[in-house]
N, C-alpha and C positions, 0 to 999 in steps of 0.2 A: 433534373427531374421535372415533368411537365406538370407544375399545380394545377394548371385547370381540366386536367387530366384526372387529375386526384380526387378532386374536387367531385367532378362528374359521374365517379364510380362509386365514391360514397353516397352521392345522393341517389345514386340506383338501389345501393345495400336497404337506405330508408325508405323508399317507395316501395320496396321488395320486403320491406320487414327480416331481411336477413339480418337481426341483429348480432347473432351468433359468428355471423364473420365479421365483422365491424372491427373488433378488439386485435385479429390477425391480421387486417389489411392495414391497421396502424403499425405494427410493431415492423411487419415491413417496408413499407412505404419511409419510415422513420430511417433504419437500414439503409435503403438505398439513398435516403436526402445524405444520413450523414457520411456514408461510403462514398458517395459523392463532391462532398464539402458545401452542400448547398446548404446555406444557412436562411436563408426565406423561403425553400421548402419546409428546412424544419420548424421554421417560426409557423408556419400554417397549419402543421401536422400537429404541433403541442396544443396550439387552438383547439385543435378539433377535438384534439384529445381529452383534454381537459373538461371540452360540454359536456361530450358521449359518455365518459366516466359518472360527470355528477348527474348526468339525469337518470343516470342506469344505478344511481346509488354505490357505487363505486368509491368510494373517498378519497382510499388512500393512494392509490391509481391517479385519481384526478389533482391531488395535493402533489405527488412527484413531480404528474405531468407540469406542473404550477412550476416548482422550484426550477424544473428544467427550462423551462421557458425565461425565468426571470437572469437565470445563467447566459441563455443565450442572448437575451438582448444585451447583458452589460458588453459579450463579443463582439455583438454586433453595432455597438455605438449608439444606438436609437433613442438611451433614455434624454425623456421630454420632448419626444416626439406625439404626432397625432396617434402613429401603429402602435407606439410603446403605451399611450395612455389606453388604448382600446382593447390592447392584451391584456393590462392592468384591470380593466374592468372585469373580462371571463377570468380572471384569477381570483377578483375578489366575490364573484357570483359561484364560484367553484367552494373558495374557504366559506364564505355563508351556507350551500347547500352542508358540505362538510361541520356545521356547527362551530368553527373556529371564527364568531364572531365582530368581536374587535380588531382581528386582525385582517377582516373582512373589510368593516371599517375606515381603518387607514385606506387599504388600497382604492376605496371608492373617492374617499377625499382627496387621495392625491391625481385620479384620473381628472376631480371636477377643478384640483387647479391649473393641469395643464389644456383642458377643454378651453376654460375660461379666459384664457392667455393666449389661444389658438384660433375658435372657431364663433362665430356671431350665436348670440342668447336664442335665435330660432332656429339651430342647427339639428336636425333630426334625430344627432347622436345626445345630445343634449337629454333628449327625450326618453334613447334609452338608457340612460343613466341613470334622472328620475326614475325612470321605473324600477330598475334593478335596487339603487337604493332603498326603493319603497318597502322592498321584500325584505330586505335586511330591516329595517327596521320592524315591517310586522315581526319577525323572528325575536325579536329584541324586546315586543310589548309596546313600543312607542307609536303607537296606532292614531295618533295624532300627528306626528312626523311624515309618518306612509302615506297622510291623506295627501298634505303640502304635496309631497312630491310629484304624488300622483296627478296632482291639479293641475301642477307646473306640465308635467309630461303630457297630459289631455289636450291644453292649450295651443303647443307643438304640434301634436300630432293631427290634428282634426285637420289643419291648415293644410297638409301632403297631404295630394291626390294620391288616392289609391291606397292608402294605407288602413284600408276598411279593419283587417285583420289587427296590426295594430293597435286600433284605436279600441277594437274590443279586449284586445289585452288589458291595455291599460285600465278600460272600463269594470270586468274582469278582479284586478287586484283592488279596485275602489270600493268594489263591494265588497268585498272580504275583509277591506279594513272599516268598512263604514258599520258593517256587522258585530266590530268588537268594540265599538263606540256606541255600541245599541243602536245605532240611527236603520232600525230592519227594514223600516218602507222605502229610503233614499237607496239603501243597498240592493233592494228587489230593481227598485226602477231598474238602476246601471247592468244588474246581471243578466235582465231580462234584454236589456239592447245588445249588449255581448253577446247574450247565446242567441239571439236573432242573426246575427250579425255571424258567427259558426258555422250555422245549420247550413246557412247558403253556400257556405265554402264548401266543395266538394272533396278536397283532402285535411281530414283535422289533425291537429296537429296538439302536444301536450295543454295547453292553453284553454284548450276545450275541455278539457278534464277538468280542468282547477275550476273554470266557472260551474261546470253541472256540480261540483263537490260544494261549492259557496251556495249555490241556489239552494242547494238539499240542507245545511246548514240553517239558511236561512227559513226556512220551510222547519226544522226542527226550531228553534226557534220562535214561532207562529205557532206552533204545540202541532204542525201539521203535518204526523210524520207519514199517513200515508203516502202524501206526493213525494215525500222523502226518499221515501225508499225506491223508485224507479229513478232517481236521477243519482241518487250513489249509486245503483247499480247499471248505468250507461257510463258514469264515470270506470268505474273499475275498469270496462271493457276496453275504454280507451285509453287508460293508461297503461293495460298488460300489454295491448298492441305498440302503443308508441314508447315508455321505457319496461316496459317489462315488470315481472313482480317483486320492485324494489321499495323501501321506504312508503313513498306512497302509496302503494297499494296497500299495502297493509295498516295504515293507519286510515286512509276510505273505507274497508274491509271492516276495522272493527266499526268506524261509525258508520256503518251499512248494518251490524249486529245490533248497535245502540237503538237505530233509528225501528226497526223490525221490532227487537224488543219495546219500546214503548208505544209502538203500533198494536203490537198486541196488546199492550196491556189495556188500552184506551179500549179495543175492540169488548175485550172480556169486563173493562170496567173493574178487574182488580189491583191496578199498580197501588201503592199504598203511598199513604198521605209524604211521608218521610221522602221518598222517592219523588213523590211531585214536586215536594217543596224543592228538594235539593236540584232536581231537573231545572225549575222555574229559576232558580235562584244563578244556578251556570249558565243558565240560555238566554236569560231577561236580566234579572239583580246585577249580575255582576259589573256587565257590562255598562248599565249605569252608574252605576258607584264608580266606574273607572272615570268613565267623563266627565261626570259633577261631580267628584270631590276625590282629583287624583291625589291633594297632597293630605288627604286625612285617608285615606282606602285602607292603608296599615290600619289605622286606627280604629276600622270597625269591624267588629269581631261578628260573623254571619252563621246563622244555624236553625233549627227549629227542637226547638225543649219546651216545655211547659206544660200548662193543661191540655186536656184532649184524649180523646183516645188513641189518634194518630200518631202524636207524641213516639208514645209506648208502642205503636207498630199493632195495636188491637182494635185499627177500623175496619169496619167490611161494608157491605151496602147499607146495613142499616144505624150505622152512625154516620152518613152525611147530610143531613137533616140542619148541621150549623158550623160556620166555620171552615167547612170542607172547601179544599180547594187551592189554585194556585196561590204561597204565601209564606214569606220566610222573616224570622226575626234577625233586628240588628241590637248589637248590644255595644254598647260607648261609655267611658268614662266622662266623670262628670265636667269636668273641663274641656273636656272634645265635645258634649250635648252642648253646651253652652256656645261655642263657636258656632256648629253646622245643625245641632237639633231638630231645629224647626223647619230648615232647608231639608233635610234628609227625609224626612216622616213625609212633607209634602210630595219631592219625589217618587217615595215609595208608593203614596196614594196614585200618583199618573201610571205606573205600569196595570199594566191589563188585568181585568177580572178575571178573564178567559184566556187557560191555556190546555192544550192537549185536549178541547173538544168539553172539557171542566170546566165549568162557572163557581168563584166562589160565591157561598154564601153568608154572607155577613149580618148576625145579628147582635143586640143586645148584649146577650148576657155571653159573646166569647170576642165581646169589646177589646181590646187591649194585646191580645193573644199573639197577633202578630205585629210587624212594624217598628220603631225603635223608642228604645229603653236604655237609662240608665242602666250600668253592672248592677253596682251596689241595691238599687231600687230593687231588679229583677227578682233576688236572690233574699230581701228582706218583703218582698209581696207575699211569698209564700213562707217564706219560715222563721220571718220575724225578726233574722239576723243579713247584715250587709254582707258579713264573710261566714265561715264555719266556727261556732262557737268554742270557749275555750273549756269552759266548765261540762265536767260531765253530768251535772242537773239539768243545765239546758239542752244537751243530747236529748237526755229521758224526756223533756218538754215537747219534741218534736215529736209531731204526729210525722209515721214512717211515711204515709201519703203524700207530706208536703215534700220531703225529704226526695222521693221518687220522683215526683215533679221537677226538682229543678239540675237533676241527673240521669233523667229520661233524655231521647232523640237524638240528636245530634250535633253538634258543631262541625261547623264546612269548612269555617274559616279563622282562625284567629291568629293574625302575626304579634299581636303585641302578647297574648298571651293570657292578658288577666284575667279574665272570663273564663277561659280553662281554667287554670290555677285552681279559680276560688271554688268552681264545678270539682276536679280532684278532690281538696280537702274536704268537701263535704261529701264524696264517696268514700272519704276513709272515716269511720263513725266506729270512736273509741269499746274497745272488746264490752269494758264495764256496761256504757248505755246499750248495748246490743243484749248482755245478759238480764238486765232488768227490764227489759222488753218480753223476752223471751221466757223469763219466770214471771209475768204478767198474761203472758197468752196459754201457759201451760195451767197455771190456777185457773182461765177462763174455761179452758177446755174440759179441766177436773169437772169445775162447778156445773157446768152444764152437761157437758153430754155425761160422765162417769155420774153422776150426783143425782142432778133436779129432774132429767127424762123420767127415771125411774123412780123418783117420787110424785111426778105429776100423772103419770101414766097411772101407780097405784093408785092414787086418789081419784081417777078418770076425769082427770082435769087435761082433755085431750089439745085444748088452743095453745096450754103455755107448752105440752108434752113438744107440738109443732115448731114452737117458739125455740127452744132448749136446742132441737135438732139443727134448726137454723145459725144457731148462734154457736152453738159447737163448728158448723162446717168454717163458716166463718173464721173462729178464733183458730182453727184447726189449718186454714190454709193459710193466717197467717204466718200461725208457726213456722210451717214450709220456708217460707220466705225468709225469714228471722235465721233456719237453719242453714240454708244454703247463702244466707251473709248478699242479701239483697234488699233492697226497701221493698216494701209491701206497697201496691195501687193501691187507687181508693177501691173502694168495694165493689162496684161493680165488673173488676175488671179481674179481680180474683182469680175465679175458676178459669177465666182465659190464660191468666198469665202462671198459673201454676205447670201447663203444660210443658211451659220449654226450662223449667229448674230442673240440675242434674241430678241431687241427692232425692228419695225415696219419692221415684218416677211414680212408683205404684198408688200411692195416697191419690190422685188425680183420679186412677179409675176407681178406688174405692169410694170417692165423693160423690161420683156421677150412679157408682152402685146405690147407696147410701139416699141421694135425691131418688132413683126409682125406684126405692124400697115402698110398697103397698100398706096401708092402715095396720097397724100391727095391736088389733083393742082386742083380738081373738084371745092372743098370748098371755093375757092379765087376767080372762075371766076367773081362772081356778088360781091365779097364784097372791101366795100372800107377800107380800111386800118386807124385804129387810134392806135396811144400809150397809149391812155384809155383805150380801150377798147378788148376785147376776140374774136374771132372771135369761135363763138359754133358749127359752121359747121365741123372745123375741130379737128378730134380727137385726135390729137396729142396735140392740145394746151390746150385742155380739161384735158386731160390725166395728162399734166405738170401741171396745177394748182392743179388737186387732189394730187399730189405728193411733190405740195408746201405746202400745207394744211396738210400733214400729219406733213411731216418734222417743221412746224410752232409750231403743237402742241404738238410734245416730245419736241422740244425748252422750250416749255412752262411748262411742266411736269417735267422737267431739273431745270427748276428755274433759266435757261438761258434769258428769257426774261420772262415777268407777263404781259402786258398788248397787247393783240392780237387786232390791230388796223384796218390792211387789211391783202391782199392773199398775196401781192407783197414781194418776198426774200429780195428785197434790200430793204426794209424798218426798216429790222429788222438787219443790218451789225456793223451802228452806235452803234445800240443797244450794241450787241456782245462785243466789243472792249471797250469797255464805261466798262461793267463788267469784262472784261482782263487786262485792264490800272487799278485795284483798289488800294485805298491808304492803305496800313497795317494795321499804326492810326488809323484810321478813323474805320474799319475791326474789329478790337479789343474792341476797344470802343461801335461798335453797337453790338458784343455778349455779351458786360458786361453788358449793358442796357436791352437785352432780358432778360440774366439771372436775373438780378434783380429786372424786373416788376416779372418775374415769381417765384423769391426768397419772392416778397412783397405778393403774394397771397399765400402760403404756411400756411395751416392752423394744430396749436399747437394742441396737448390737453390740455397742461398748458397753454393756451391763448401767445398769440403776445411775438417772443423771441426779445431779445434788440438787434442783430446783424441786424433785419429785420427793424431796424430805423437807420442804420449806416452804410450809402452810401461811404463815403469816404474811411473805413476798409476796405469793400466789393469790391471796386473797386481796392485799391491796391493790394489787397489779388488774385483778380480775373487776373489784369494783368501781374501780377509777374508771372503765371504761362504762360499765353498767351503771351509772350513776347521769351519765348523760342520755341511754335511752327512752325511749316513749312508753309509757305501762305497754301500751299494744305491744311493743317490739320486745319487750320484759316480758310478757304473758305468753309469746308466741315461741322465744325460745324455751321458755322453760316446759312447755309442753312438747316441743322437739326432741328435749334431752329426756323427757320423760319415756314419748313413743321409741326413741333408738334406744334406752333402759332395756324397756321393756322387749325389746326383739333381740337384745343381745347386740348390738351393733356401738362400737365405740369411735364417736364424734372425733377426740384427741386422737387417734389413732389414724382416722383416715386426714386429718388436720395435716399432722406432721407426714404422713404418705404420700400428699398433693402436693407437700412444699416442694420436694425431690424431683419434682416435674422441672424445675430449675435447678436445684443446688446437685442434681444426681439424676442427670435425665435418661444414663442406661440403666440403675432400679430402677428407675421410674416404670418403665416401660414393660417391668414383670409383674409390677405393683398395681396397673393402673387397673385393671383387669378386676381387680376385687373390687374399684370401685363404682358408687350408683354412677350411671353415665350424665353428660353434664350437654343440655345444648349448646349450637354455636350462639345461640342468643344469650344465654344465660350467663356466658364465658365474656360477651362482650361488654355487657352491663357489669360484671366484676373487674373487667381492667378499666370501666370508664370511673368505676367508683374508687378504684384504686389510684388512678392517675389525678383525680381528686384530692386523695389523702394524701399523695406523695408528695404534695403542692403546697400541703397545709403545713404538713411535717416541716418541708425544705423553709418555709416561711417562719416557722417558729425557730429553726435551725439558727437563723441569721439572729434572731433578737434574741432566743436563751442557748447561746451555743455551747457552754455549759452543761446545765441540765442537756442540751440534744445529745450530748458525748456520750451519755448512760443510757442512750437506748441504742438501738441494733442501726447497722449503718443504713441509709435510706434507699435507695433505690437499686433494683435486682442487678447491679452491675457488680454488685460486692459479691453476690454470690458463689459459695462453692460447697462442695461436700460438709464444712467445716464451718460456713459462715452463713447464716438464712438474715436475708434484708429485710425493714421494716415491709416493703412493697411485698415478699414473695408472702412473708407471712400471714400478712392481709389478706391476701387471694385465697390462699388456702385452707382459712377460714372462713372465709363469703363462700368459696365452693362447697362447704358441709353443711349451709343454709338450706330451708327448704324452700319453692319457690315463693311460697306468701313470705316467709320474713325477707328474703330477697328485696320481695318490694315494698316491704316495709322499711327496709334499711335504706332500698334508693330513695324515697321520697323522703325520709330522714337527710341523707345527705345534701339531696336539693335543697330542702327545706334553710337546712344552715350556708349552703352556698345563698342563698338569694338574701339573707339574713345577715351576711359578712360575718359568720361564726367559723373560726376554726377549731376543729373536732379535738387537732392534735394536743393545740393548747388548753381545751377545755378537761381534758381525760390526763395530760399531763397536771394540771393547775389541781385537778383532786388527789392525783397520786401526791404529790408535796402535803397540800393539806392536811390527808390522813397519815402522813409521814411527821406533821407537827409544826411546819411551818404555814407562817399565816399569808404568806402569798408567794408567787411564783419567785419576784424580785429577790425578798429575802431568801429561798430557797436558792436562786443566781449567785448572790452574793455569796455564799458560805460555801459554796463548791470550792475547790483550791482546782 
């Protein structure tokens, strides 16, 4: 077979952009080498094969074309040779493009020991080595490796004549890496010599892609995504022509959308603070934190939460007056501040005021706001405490505004984690302090709008009548907040943020009716004033009773109060607090009761099981486990078991019809039908929490193997018609969870995994207890 034959008509295919025959001229040509027995035909044909696959995003094509190559040279005797190490390198630039790489890796390493052993340190191929390297390790994040190499290859290259093309490659990958090192002026320089160095060339080639896509980067980056966006979009065109619309096209493509989208938004001036920061923080932040302090970068947790109205997503043109602008918080524990603290804050002071065409502006009083902070600090500046309090007094102490504050906005970034964490447990804010909030905003509401309007109005005491109004809306969009189990902003941000809550949308336009409601002193002339009574003349008072009336009835739909007696707020406060003061005991006991009328009508196929005549097992068994829960997680089921009461739907019933999803999987499949349908999400957070317990179980197993004998065998391998394992049982009751106790139960679980508590032994250790024995051991000991 003549290769430079071959050779010739392929490069007609690419000057011709016929890429469509490319993949046919190989498969033949391949054919006729090996019908032939040419085996340095085929050594040039898998070459080839192997680029045209990975640049056309082809993988698994170009990963064959790999293996077969590596087959033939071991035929062809070549290994540690100069050709075996140079096919070595297109195999490993092949598994790089294909993401497989470490194993990308080796083969680069083993090309540079047999180069090394071969050919002199200013060998051209040398050069492309370095470079190929370079690219593997940008893919890898070692963006400080890529530079080396590329230095090494620069050095090489400059020296060949005529390697103009070249040396803009290489210049080309220097920006791109210099880019993720934040060095963006060093990067401009090198891309701007490459794409000078391009233009001139009259056939471009993929290479020229990659730099107009770095330039345009970088240029995002500079906040400047105008220019942005005509150089991803010269990029595109040249990469559809030279590989077609594979991988990179479409990831140029969306940051060709990115770059538009905050082109626009800079133009119209509304992209929102959250978004800047987060932009500023990926384009700039980051990539400094990578270079000055790669081996603390885990360690600091990146986001924007705080004060502001940005925070909360509620600025528009007229709150950037302070503050506003490019600017992200880092947050570090206190032994990591102590290391790099001071190093860190100053860095953060060198990035630019100005991005995306935005100047921040920095004053006084929103000092502190951004830039870096201890966790602990952060979290007790606003609410007094370093974590989420234990006591439900100091719940009730938190004003909901601080509370919002430091679980508004966003977190970008946190590997280590803490900082999340301690943000979680302080969005879970126990049922009790939520009620005694809630029957505080409901008295406030009574008192003023139901109450003093209509005493101050009679009395034509019209300043406080205005006051009362005010203070009603106020306590009145608290409420909202309180109901749909949100923290409440601070006040000004109220009526904005009332908008996007999902329970009783309506209250928003009746607040806005309510503010354009007109002097209403007409309506008092003739009327005489009672504390019974409504006066209907006037619409304001009207207005407030429809707004009691709603608010009365998600109370009611809440399962916050049951019996709706009048309109009047304060009649329902007693109520409120009566179900916030509840006693544990007492709590536990009436879901062992529901569960077990409901456990008593569960109907057998083998008729009546003997455990559903044996209240005292059932009870022990039931509160051994409920004796470990959280009141929230106590509160939340028993109002579960109460709503499925009341609709007629039984809990144990669809219990034991889930387990059969294992133990009986063709009923299963006539059964499943009746029940509420379950997501794939929902399902997979139940085997994560199961495979959890299963772990705790099998743990306790080993050390009380005794006691483990008297519960159900452990894991769903035991299963059959006949036999339901601890694991299926499990699921099948996390599957009759609704989704809030769901997640109340997962961050239970978490909680005692990070804790080193096992559930199995804590829920077994009660059942012995209330069985009479004073600890697990002696309860060990007496089993025979």
């Amino acid at each position: 077979m003549d290769v430079q034959l071959f050779i010739k008509k392929l490069d007609e295919l690419y000057e011709n952009r016929q890429l469509d025959k490319v993949e046919p001229f190989f498969t033949e040509s391949l054919k006729r080498a090996v019908k032939e027995e040419d085996k340095a035909a085929q050594f040039t044909v898998l070459n080839e094969m192997m680029g045209f696959f990975r640049d056309t995003s082809q993988y698994q094509k170009s990963i064959k074309a790999c293996n077969e190559c590596i087959n033939l040279m071991k035929d062809m005797g070549i290994e540690g040779t100069i050709d075996y190490a140079t096919s070595l390198q297109n195999i490993a630039n092949a598994h790089r493009a294909a993401g497989l790489l470490q194993e990308s890796l080796k083969f680069y390493n083993k090309t540079f020991e047999i180069y090394k052993e071969n050919l002199h340190e200013d060998d051209y191929r040398f050069a492309s080595l370095n470079n190929n390297i370079a690219l593997l390790y940008q893919e890898m994040g070692e963006y400080k490796k890529a530079v080396e190499h590329l230095e090494k290859a620069l050095v090489i290259i400059e020296k060949i004549d005529g390697a103009e093309i070249e040396v803009a490659t290489t210049k080309s990958n220097l920006g791109a890496s210099l880019l993720e090192l934040g060095q963006v002026e060093k990067a401009v320089d090198y891309l701007n010599e490459a794409l000078d160095t391009y233009r001139k060339d009259e056939v471009k080639n993929f290479h020229y892609s990659a730099a107009l896509s770095a330039m345009a980067t970088a240029k995002c980056k500079l906040g400047k995504y105008e220019e942005a966006v005509p150089l991803y979009e010269e990029a595109l065109r040249e990469i559809e022509v030279n590989m077609g619309r594979g991988t990179a096209y479409h990831i140029t493509e969306e940051n060709l959308k990115e770059a538009k989208k905050y082109c626009q938004g800079v133009k119209d001036t509304k992209i929102s603070g959250i978004e800047l920061s987060k932009k500023f923080y990926e384009e700039v932040g980051a990539s400094m934190i990578k270079e000055k302090f790669p081996e603390h970068e885990s360690k600091i947790a990146v986001g924007f939460v705080g004060e502001g109205s940005e925070r909360f997503g509620f600025d528009d043109e007229y709150s950037r007056d302070h503050d506003f602008g490019p600017g992200f918080c880092l947050w570090v524990t206190k032994d990591t501040y102590e290391k790099i603290g001071e190093e860190l804050q100053n860095e953060y002071d060198r990035l630019p005021k100005e991005y995306m065409g935005i100047t921040r502006v920095d004053t006084k009083m929103a000092e502190g706001r951004c830039g870096v902070c201890v966790i602990g600090d952060f979290y007790e500046k606003y609410t007094g405490f370093r974590q989420s309090p234990e006591k439900i007094a100091d719940w009730i102490s938190i004003e909901d505004y601080k509370l919002a504050t430091v679980t508004n906005g966003e977190v970008f970034r946190d590997d280590e984690g803490i900082f999340t964490d301690i943000r979680n447990h302080f969005l879970c804010q126990p049922e009790k302090a939520r009620l005694v909030k809630l029957a505080r905003e409901i008295s406030a509401m009574a008192q003023t709008g139901q109450v003093n309007y209509g005493r101050s109005m009679g009395r034509k005491d019209y300043v406080t009548a205005e006051l009362c109004i005010a203070k009603f809306m106020e306590h009145t969009m608290k409420c909202m907040f309180i109901l749909n189990k949100k923290y409440t902003p601070y006040y000004k941000w109220l009526a904005n943020g009332i908008k996007s809550l999902e329970l009783l949308p309506e209250i928003e336009a009746t607040m806005r009716a309510l503010a354009d409601m007109g002097d209403q002193r007409k309506a008092w002339e003739n009327y005489s004033y009672s504390n019974t009574s409504i006066n209907s003349e006037d619409q304001k008072a009207l207005t407030i009773e429809i707004i009691a009336n709603l608010v009365i009835g998600e109370m009611k739909r809440q399962g916050i109060v049951t019996d709706v007696t009048s309109n009047f707020l304060g009649d329902y406060v007693g109520v409120i607090m009566n179900k916030a003061e509840y006693n544990r005991n007492e709590v536990i006991d009436e879901i062992i009761k529901l569960e077990f009328n409901a456990f008593d009508k569960v109907q057998n196929e083998g008729g009546r099981a003997e455990c559903q005549d044996n209240w005292p097992v059932f009870y022990v068994m039931r509160k051994s486990q409920y004796m470990t829960w959280t009141d929230d997680m106590l509160l939340c089921i028993r109002d579960l078991w109460l709503e499925n009461k009341a609709k007629g739907w039984n809990m144990i019933t669809e219990k034991y019809g889930r387990m059969m999803e294992h133990t009986a999987p063709e009923e299963y499949k006539e059964l499943a039908k009746y029940f509420p349908e379950k997501s794939e999400r929902t399902r997979a957070i139940v085997d994560q929490i199961a495979e959890i317990q299963v772990n705790w179980m099998e743990d306790f197993a080993k050390q009380y193997p005794k006691l483990a004998t008297q519960s159900r065998d452990i894991t769903s391998d035991f299963d059959n018609p006949y036999n339901t394992s601890y694991e299926t049982y499990l699921k099948g009751e996390l599957l009759t969870y609704s989704e809030e106790l769901l997640k109340l139960y997962a961050q239970f679980i978490i909680d005692l995994s990070k804790n080193n508590k096992n559930l199995a032994q804590m829920t077994i250790e009660n059942t012995a207890k209330l069985q009479g024995y004073k600890s697990l051991d002696e309860a060990e000991s007496k089993l025979k």
